[in-house]
C-alpha positions as a Markdown table, in Angstrom:
| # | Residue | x | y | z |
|---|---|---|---|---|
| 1 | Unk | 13.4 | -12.1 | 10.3 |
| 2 | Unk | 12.1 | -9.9 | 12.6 |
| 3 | Unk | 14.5 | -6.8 | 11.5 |
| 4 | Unk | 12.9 | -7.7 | 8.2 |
| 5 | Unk | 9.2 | -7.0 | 9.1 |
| 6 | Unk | 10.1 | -3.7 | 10.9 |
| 7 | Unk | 12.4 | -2.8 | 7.9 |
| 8 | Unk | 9.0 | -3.2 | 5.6 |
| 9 | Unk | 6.8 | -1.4 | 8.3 |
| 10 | Unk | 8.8 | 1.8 | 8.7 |
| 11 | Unk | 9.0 | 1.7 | 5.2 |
| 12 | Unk | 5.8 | 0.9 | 3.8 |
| 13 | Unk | 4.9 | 4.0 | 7.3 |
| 14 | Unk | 6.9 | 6.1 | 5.7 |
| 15 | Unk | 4.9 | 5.4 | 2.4 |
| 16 | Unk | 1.9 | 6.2 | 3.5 |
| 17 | Unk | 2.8 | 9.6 | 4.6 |
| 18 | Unk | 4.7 | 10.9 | 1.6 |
| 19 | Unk | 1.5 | 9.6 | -0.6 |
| 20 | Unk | -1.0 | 11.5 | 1.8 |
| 21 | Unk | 0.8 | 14.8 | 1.8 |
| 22 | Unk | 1.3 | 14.3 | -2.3 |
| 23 | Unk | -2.2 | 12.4 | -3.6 |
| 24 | Unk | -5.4 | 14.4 | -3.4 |
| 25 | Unk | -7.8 | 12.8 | -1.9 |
| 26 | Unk | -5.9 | 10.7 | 0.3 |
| 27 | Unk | -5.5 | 11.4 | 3.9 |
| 28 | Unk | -4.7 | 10.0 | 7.7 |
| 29 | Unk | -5.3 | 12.1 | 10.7 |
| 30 | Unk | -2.0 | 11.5 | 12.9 |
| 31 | Unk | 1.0 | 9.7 | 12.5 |
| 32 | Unk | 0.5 | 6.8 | 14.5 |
| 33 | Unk | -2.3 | 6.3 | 12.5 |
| 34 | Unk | 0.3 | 6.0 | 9.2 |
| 35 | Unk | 1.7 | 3.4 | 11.8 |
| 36 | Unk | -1.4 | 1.5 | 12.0 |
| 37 | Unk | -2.5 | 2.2 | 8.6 |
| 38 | Unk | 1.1 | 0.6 | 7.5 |
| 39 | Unk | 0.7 | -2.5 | 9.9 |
| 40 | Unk | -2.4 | -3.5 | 8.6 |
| 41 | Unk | -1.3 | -2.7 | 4.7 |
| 42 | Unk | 1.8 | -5.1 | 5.4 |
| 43 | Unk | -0.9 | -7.6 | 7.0 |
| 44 | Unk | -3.1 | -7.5 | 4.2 |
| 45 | Unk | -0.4 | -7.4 | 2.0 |
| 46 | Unk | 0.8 | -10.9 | 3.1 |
| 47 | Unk | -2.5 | -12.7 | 3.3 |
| 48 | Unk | -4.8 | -11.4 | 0.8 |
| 49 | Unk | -2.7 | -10.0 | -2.2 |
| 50 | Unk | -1.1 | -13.0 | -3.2 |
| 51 | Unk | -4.6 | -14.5 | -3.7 |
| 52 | Unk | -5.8 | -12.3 | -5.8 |
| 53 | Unk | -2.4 | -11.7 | -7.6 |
| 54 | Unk | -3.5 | -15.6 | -8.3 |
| 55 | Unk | -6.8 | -15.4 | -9.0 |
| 56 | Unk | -6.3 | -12.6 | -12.0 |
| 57 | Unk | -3.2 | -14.4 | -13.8 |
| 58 | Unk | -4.8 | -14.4 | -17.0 |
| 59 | Unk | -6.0 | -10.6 | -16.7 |
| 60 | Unk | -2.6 | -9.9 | -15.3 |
| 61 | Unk | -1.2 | -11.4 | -17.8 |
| 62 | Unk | -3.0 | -9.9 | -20.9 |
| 63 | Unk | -2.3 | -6.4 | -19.3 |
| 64 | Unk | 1.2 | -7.4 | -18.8 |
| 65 | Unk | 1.6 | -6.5 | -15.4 |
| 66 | Unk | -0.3 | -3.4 | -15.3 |
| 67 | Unk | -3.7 | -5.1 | -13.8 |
| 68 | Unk | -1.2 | -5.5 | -10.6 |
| 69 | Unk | -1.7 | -1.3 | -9.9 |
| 70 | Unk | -5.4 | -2.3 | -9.8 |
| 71 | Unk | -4.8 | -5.0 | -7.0 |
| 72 | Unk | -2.5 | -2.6 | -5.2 |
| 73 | Unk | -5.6 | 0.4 | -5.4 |
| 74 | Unk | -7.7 | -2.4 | -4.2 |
| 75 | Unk | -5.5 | -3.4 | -1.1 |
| 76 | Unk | -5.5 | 0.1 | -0.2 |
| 77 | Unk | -9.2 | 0.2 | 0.0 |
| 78 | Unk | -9.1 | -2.7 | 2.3 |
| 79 | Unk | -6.8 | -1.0 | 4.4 |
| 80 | Unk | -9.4 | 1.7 | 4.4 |
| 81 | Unk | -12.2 | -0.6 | 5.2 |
| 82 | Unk | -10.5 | -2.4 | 8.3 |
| 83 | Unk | -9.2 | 1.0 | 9.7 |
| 84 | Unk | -11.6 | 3.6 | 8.5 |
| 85 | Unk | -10.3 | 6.0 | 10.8 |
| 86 | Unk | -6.4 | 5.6 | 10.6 |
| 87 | Unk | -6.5 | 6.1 | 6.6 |
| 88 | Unk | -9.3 | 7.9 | 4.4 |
| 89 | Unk | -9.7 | 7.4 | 0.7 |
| 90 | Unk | -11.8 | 10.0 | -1.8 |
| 91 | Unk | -12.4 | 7.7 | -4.6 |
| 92 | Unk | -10.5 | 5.3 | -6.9 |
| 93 | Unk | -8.1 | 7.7 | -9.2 |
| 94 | Unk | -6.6 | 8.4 | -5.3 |
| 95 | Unk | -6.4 | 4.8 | -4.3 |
| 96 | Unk | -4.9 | 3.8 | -7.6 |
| 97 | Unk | -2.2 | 7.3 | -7.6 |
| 98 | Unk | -1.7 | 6.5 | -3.7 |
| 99 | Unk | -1.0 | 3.1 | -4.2 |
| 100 | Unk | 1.6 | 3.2 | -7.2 |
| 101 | Unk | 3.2 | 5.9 | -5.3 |
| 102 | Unk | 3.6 | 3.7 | -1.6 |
| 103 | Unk | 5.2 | 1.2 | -4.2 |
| 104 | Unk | 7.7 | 3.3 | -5.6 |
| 105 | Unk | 8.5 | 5.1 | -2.6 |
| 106 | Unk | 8.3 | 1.7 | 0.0 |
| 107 | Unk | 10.3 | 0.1 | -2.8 |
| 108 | Unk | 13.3 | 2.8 | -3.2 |
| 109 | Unk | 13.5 | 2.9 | 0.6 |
| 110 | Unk | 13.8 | -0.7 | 1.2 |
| 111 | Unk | 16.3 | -1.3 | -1.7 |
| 112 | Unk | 18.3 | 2.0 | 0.0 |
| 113 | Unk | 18.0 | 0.6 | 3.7 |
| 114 | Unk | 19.3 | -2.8 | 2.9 |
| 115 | Unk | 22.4 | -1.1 | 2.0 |
């Protein structure tokens, strides 16, 4: 369970970075503060996400699935709220880009480290 968790970390860590070097407007200082940034995405992730995924199930629904990037852009504001200094975000068209791409990219990795 444990390997789990730190599989998802690195991954989500990795994540982070590719999408801060690639999305304007999305930025971290350091690398430990990916780390951090990644904890606390994985955190927030696991308690406050599924709410809300819960909460919209009609919108999500109607939008077939696509209301889900919103959520995503929204977690990563949170992120940015809790831990202003370990991850800065410029506006919502680099919340929304950054977030789709730490889903692709934490998904791909975690599908190829399972492996």
């Amino acid at each position: 369970m444990f390997m789990g968790f730190l599989t998802r970390w690195v991954c989500n860590a990795i994540a982070i970075y590719v999408a801060t070097k690639i999305v304007p407007g999305l930025s971290s200082p350091t690398l430990f503060a990916i780390v951090i940034a990644a904890l606390v995405l994985g955190l927030v992730n696991a308690s406050v996400r599924w709410v809300l995924l819960i909460l919209t199930l009609p919108i999500n629904i109607l939008s077939l699935g696509l209301f889900t990037l919103i959520i995503n852009a929204l977690m990563l504001y949170v992120v940015s709220w809790i831990v202003p200094s370990a991850l800065q975000i410029a506006g919502f068209w680099a919340a929304f880009w950054g977030a789709l791409l730490i889903a692709i990219v934490s998904t791909l990795l975690a599908h190829f480290l399972k492996r």
